[in-house]
C-alpha positions in Angstrom: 109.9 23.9 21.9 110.1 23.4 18.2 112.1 25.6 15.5 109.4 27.5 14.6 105.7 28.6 15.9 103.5 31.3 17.1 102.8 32.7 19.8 100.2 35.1 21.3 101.2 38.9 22.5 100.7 40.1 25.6 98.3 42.7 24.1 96.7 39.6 21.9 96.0 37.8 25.4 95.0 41.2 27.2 92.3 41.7 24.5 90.9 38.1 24.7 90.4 38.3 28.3 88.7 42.0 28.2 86.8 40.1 25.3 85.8 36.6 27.2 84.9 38.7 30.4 82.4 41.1 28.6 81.1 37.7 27.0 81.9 38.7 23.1 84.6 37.5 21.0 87.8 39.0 19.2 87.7 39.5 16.1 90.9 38.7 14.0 90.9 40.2 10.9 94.1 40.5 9.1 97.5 39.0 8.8 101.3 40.5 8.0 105.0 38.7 6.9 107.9 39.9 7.3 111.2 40.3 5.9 114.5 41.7 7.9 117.6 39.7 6.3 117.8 37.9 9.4 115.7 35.2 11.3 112.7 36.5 13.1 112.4 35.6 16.8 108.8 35.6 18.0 108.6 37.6 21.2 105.0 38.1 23.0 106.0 41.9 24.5 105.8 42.9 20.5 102.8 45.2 19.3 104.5 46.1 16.3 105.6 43.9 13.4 108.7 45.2 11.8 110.1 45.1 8.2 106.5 43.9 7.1 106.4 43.3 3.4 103.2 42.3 3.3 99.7 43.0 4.8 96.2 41.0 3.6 92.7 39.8 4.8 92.9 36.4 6.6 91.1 33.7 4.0 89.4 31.6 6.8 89.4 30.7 10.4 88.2 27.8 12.0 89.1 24.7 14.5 91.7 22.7 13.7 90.2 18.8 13.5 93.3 17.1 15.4 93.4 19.5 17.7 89.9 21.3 19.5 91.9 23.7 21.5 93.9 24.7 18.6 92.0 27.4 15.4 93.9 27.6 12.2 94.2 31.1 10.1 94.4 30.5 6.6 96.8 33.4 5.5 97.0 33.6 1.2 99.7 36.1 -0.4 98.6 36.9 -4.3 100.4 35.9 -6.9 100.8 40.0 -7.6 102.7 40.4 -4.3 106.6 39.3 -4.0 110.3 40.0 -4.6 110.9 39.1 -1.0 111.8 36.6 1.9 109.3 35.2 4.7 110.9 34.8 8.3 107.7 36.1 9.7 104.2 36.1 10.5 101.8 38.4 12.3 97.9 37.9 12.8 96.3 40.9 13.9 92.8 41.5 15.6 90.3 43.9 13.9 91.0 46.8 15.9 94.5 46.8 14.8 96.4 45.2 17.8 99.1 43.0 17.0 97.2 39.7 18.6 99.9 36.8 18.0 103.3 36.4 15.8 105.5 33.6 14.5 108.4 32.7 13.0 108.7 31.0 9.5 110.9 28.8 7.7 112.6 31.3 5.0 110.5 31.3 2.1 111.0 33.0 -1.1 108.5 34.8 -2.8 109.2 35.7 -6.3 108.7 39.3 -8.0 105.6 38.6 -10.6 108.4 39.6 -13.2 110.6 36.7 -12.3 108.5 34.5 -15.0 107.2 32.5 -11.6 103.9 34.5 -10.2 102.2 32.1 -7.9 100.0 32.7 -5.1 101.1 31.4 -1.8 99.5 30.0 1.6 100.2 29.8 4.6 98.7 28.3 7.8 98.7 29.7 10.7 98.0 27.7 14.0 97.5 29.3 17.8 96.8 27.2 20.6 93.6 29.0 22.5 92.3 28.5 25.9 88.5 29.0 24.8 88.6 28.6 20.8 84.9 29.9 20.8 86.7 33.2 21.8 87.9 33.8 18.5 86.1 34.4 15.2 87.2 35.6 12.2 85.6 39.0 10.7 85.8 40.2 6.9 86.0 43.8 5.8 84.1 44.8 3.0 87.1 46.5 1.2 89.6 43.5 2.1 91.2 41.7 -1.5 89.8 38.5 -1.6 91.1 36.1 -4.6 89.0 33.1 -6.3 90.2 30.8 -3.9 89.6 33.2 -0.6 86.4 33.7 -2.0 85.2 30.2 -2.4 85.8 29.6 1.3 83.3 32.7 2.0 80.2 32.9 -0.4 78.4 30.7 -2.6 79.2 30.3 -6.7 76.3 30.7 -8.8 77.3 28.3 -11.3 77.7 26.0 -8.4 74.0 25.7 -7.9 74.7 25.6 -4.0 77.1 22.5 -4.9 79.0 24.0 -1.8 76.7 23.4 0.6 75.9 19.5 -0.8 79.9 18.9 -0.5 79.6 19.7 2.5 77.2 16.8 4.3 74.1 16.4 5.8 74.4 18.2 8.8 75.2 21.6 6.6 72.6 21.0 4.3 69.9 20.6 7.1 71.6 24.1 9.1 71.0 25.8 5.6 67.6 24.1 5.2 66.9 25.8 8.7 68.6 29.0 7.6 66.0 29.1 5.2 63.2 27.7 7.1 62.4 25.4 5.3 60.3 22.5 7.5 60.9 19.0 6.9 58.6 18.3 4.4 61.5 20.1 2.2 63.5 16.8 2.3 60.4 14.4 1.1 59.6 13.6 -2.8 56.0 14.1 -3.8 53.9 10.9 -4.3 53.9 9.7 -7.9 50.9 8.0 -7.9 47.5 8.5 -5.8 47.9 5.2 -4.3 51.7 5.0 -4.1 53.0 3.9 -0.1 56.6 4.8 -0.7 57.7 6.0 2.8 58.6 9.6 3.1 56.1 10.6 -0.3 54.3 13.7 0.6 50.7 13.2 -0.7 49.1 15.7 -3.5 45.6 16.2 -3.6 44.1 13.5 -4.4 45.8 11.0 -3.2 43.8 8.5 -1.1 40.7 11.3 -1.2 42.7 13.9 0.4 41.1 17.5 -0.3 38.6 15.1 -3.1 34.9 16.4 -2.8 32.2 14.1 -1.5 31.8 10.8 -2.9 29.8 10.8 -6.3 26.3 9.2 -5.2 25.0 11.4 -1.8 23.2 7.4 -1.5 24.8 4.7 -1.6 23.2 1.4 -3.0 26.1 -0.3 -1.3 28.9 0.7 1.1 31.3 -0.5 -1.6 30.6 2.7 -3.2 32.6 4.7 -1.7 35.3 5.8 -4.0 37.1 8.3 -1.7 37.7 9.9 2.1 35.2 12.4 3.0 31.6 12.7 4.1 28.5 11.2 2.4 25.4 12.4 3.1 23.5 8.9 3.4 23.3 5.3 3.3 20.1 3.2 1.8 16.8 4.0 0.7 14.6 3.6 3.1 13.0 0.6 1.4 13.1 -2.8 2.4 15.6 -3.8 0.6 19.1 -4.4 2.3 22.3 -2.0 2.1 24.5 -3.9 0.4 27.7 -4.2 3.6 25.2 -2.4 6.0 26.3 -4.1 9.7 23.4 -7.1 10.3 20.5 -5.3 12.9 21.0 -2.0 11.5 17.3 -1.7 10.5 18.6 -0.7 6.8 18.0 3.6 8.3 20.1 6.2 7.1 23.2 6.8 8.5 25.9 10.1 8.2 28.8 8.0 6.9 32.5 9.3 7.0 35.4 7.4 5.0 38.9 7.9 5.8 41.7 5.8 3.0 43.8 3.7 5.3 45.2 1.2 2.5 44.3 0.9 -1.3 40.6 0.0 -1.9 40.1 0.0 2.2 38.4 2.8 4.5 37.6 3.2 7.9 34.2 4.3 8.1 31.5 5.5 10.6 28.3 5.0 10.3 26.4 7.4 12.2 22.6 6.8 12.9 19.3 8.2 15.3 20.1 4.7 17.0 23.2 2.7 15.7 26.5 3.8 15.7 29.0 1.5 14.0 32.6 1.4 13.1 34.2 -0.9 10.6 37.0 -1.6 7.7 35.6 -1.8 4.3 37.3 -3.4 1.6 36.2 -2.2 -1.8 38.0 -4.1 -4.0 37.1 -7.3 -2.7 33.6 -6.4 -0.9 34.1 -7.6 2.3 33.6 -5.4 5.7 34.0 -6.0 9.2 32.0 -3.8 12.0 32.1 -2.5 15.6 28.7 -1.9 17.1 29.2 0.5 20.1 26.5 0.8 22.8 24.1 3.6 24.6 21.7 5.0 25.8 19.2 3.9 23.0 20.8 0.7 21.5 21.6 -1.3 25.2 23.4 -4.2 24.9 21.8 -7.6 26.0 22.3 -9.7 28.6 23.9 -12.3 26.1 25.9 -9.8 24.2 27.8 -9.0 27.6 27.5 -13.1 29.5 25.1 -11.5 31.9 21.7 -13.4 33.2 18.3 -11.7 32.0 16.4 -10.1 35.0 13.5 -11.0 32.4 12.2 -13.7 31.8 13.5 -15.7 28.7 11.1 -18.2 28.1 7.9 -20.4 29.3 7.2 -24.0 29.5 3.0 -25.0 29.2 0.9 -28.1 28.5 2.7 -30.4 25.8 5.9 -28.9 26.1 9.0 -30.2 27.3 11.6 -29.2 30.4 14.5 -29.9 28.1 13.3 -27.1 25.9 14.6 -24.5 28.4 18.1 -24.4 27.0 18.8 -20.3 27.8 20.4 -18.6 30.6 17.7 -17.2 33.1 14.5 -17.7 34.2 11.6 -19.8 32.9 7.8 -19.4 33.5 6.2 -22.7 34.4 2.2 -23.1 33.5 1.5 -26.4 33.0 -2.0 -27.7 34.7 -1.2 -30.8 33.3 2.5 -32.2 34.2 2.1 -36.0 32.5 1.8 -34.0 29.5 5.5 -32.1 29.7 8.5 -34.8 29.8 11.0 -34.4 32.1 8.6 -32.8 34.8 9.8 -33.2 38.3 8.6 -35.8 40.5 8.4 -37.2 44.1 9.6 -40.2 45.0 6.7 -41.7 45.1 5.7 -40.8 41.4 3.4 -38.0 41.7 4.2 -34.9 40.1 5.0 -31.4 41.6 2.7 -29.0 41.7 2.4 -27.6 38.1 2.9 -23.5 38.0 6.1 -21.9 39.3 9.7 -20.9 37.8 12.6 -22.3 36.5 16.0 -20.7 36.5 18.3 -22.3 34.1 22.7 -21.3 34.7 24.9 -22.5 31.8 28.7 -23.1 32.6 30.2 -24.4 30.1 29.0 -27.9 29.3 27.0 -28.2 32.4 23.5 -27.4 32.6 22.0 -26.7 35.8 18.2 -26.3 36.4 16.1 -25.2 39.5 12.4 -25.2 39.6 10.4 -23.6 41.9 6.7 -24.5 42.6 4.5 -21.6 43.6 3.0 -24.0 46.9 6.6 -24.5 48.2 8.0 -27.8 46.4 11.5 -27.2 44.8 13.7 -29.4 42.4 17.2 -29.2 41.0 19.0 -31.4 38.9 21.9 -30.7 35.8 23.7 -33.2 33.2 27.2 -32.4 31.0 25.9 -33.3 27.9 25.1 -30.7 25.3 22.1 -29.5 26.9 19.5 -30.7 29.4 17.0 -34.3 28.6 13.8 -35.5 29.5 16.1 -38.7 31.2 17.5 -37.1 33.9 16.1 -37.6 37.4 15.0 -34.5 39.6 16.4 -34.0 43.2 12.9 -32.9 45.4 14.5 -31.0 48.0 12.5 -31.6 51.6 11.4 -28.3 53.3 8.5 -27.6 55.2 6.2 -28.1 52.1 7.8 -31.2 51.2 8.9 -33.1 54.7 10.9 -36.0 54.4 9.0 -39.4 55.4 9.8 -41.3 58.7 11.7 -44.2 57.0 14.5 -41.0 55.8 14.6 -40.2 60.0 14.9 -44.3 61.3 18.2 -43.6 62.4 17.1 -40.4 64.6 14.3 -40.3 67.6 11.1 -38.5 67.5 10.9 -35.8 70.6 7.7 -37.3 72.0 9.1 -40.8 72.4 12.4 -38.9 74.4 10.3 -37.2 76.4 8.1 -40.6 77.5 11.3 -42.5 77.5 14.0 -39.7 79.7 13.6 -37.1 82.7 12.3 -33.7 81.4 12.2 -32.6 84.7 13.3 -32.7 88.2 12.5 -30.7 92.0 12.0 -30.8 95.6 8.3 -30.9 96.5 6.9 -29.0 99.7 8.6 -29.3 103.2 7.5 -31.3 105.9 8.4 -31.1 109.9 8.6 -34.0 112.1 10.1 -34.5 115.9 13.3 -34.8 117.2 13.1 -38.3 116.4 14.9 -38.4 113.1 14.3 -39.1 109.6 14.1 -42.6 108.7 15.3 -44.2 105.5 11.8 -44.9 103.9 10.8 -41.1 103.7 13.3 -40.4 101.0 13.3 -37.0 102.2 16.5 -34.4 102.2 16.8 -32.3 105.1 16.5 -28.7 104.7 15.9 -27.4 108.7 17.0 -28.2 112.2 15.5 -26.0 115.2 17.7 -26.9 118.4 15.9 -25.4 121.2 18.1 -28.2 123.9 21.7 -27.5 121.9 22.6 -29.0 118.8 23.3 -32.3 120.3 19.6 -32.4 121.5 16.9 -31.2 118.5 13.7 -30.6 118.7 12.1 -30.2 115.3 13.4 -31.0 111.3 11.9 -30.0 108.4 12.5 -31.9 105.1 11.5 -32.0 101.4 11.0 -34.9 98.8 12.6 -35.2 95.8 10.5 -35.6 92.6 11.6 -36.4 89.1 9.0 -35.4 85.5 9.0 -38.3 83.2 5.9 -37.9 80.2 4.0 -34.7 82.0 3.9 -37.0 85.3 6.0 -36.6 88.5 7.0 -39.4 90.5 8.6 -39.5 93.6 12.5 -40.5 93.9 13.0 -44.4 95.7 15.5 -45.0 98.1 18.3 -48.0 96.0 
């Protein structure tokens, strides 16, 4: 153990254990030194301090930076105090009870008289178990000098300087003290277009809290000057809105501007039909727009790569099969074909039958077209050029309205010459009986009876039935070979 240090009293360690079980803290309040013409030894059975020669309010109390288990008293004699020795220290709790003593190095303090009055501190540090155990309390009648008093309350003519010397973190805890939100740490904006991060905006700035725009109509969405809610777009006339989205019909719309950027806006524009969304550019008149979709303003079949379930176009006299260059179907009225190029044909030159539909499927560079004749004749054919000629050949397809010719079947044979050329047929024709002299060879007969009224080795009677084969609806009897 070192020469000198403090220790904590029985009673000091008695009270903090009352104090951490009932979940409160002990409150040291005060501290003593001591005098005796001999060295103090610091002895933890003490709850008296003897030959004190002097008895103040402790200055501060707080946790010691090196050492988190470890709280340091700050203990200041006045410069009005002395004419004695220090061997001694004594820290006492605010209920009076002697709660830790120490021994000191001898230290003189001089009588005020003595031509050397100084004021004199002294730190006092106890090793704790729990530190959060112990806090310091201040009595409203204690003596407190300039520098005691600097540690507790703020200076006027410091202009809370205190807190600022203190960091961040003490300045946002007083900040919350006060509570004051966050917007207490921001400068105001110095401009109404200024984007400094962390400017609060003022009214004004960017339209905020700004009545409507000037003009309840606008001759041109560029007019808007501000955020906020204008009461219509256009005229009614036929003249265009100038930056009205292309298909709007030039109607009124509720508009709403919200300031994103300088000179830009998000606005709405709300109509009976049309509902729109874009970024308009002020300064430099330029907008881009959303259109959005319902009940009233459906999207089309091109607008979302779908096929039409109507159809997109029609094809007559003196116009052309090339001409059909849109996804969908195609109505087909033409009475005369020679008159529409790229018609389909047979293969022997004649023309499909005139009326029908065409369905026409885009992928890509690849056109594909299928035509459909209302008595049963079909075509197909594509290209991967930009769109579909007049030079490309038709594939007929054969189907029961278009059969293919005998000359496409040469390699195949037709059912009736199978059936005049191969069996179709074959059975046993009716029975016949004969004696017990046998079947001969010639008859070409199979036996289907024997009736052996002398034994089997002795018959009497056979019966027997002739084998017959169909050949072209005819049936002929089989020959012996």
């Amino acid at each position: 153990m070192s020469d000198f240090y403090v220790l904590v009293t029985d009673a000091g360690a008695e009270l903090e254990a009352a104090a951490h079980a009932a979940g409160v803290s002990v409150g040291l309040s005060e501290f003593g030194v001591c005098d005796g013409g001999v060295d103090f030894i610091p002895d933890p059975t003490l709850t008296a301090f003897a030959n004190e020669v002097y008895h103040g309010p402790i200055s501060s109390l707080k946790v010691n930076a090196d050492d988190p288990a470890e709280i340091v008293a700050q203990c200041i004699i006045p410069a009005d105090s002395g004419g004695y020795t220090i061997r001694g220290v004594a820290i006492y709790a605010s209920d009076g009870t002697l709660y830790a003593v120490g021994n000191y190095a001898a230290q003189d303090k001089p009588s005020p008289d003595s031509g050397f009055a100084v004021s004199l501190e002294i730190l006092v540090m106890l090793a704790l178990s729990a530190t959060t155990d112990v806090t310091l309390e201040v009595t409203d009648t204690a003596y407190l000098t300039e520098a005691q008093a600097n540690t507790l309350y703020l200076r006027q003519d410091k202009h809370l300087d205190e807190i600022a010397a203190e960091g961040s973190e003490a300045q946002q805890e007083a900040r919350g003290n006060l509570a004051l939100g966050t917007v207490a740490t921001y400068d105001i904006t110095t401009s109404n277009k200024d984007l400094t991060p962390g400017r609060v905006m003022k009214v004004g700035d960017y339209g905020l809290g700004v009545a409507n725009g000037s003009a309840p109509y606008l001759n041109s969405i560029y007019d808007i000057k501000c955020s906020g809610e204008y009461n219509a777009l256009g005229d009614g006339t036929s003249t265009p809105t100038t930056g009205v989205p292309s298909g709007s019909g030039n109607t009124r719309f509720a508009v709403s501007a919200g300031n994103i950027y300088p000179n830009q806006y998000l606005v709405t524009l709300t109509g009976n039909v049309h509902f729109y969304v874009g970024v308009v550019d002020t300064e430099n008149k330029t907008s881009t727009w959303s259109t959005f979709y319902n009940t009233l303003n459906k999207p089309s079949a091109n607008d979302v790569g779908a096929i039409p379930a109507a159809i997109v176009g029609s094809i007559s006299n003196n116009g052309s099969m090339a001409n059909a260059k849109i996804n969908g179907w195609w109505q087909v009225s033409v009475s005369d074909p020679k008159t529409v190029p790229g018609f389909p044909k047979y293969a022997n030159g004649t023309y499909l039958y005139g009326y029908g539909y065409m369905f026409v499927w885009i992928q890509g560079n690849t056109w594909f077209q299928l035509f459909y004749g209302h008595r049963g004749a079909n075509a197909t054919r594509q290209n991967w050029t930009a769109g579909p000629d007049t030079a490309t050949d038709w594939i007929v397809t054969y189907n029961e309205a278009n059969p293919p010719p005998a000359t496409d079947l040469s390699a195949y044979m037709k059912t009736a010459d199978a059936n005049a050329r191969f069996i179709t047929g074959i059975r046993m024709a009716n029975y016949a009986t004969n004696g017990s002299e046998g079947l001969s060879d010639s008859a070409h007969r199979v036996m289907t009876g024997i009736w052996a009224s002398n034994g089997w080795d002795n018959p009497s009677t056979q019966s027997s039935r002739q084998i017959q084969f169909q050949i072209a609806g005819s049936w002929y009897n089989a020959a012996y070979v």
